[in-house]
C-alpha positions in Angstrom: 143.2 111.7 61.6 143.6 109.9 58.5 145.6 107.1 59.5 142.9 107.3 62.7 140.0 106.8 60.2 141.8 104.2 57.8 142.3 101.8 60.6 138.7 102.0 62.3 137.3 101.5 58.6 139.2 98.7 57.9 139.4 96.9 61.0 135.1 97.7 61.1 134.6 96.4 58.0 136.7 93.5 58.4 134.4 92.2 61.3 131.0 92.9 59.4 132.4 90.7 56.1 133.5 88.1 58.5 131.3 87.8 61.0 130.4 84.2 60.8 133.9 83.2 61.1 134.6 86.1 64.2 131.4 84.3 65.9 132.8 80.5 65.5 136.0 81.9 66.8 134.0 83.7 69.8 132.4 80.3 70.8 135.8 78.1 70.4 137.7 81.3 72.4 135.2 80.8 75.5 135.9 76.8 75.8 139.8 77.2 74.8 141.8 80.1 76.8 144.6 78.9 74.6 142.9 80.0 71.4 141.6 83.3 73.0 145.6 84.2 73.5 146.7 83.4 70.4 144.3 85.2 68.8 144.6 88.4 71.0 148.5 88.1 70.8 148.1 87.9 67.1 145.9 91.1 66.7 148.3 92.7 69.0 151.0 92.1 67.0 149.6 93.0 63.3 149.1 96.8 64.7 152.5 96.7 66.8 154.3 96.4 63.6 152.1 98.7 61.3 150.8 101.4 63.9 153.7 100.9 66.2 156.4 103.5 64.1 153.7 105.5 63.5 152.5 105.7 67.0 156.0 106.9 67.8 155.8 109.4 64.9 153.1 111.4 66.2 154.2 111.0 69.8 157.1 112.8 68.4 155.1 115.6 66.7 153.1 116.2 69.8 150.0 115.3 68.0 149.3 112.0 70.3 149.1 111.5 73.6 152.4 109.5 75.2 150.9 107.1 76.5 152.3 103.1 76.0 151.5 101.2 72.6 149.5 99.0 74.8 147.3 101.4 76.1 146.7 103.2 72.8 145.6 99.4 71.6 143.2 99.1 74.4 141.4 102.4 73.6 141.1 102.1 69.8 140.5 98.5 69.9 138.1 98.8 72.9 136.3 101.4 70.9 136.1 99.8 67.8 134.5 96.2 69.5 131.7 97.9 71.0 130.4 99.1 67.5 131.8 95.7 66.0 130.6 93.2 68.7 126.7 94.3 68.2 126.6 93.6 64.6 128.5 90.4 64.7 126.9 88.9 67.6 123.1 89.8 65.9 121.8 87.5 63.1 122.2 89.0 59.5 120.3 92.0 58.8 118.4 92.0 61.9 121.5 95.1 63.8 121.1 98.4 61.5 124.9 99.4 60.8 126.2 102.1 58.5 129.6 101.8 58.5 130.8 105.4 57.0 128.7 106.7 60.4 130.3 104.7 62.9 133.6 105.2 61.8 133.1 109.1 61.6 131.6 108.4 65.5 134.2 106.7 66.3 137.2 109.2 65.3 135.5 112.4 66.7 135.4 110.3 69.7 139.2 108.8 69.6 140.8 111.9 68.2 139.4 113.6 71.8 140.4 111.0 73.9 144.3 110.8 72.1 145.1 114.4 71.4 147.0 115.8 74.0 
């Protein structure tokens, strides 16, 4: 669970402090399917090499579902963007976010979905 909440944190706040930059990247990504891959290859591989092991880990311990690295990425990471995409998509200010809130929302909602 903690390793659960310390990514979805992170990776929540990371979109709200850059939100400008995650919205110029959103318009490029729609004109330039070459940029879109890159960018989805590169998140991909930033939490294969840090959440990969300990995916494995807790697969091991019977505390994760076994399901493939990919599809543990989609869940989480398709979670995460639909309280993410909201607030970065909104002018500033005008989307009410607490971000302790949604990333307790988030992991109750996760930690059913991924326990076997």
């Amino acid at each position: 669970e903690d390793l659960l909440r310390f990514v979805i944190h992170d990776r929540l706040a990371f979109a709200i402090n850059n939100r400008a930059m995650i919205r110029v990247f959103s318009q490029e990504a729609f004109v330039r399917s070459d940029l879109l891959q890159a960018g989805v290859k590169a998140i991909a591989g930033e939490f294969a090499i840090g959440f990969g092991t300990s995916v494995q880990h807790f697969q091991a311990m019977h505390e994760l579902v076994d399901w493939s690295l990919l599809r543990l990425l989609r869940v989480i990471i398709g979670s995460v963007m639909g309280y993410a995409l909201p607030v970065v998509i909104m002018p500033d200010g005008t989307y009410p976010f607490d971000l302790d809130q949604a990333t307790d929302e988030l992991v109750e909602s996760l930690l059913k979905t991924l326990t076997p």
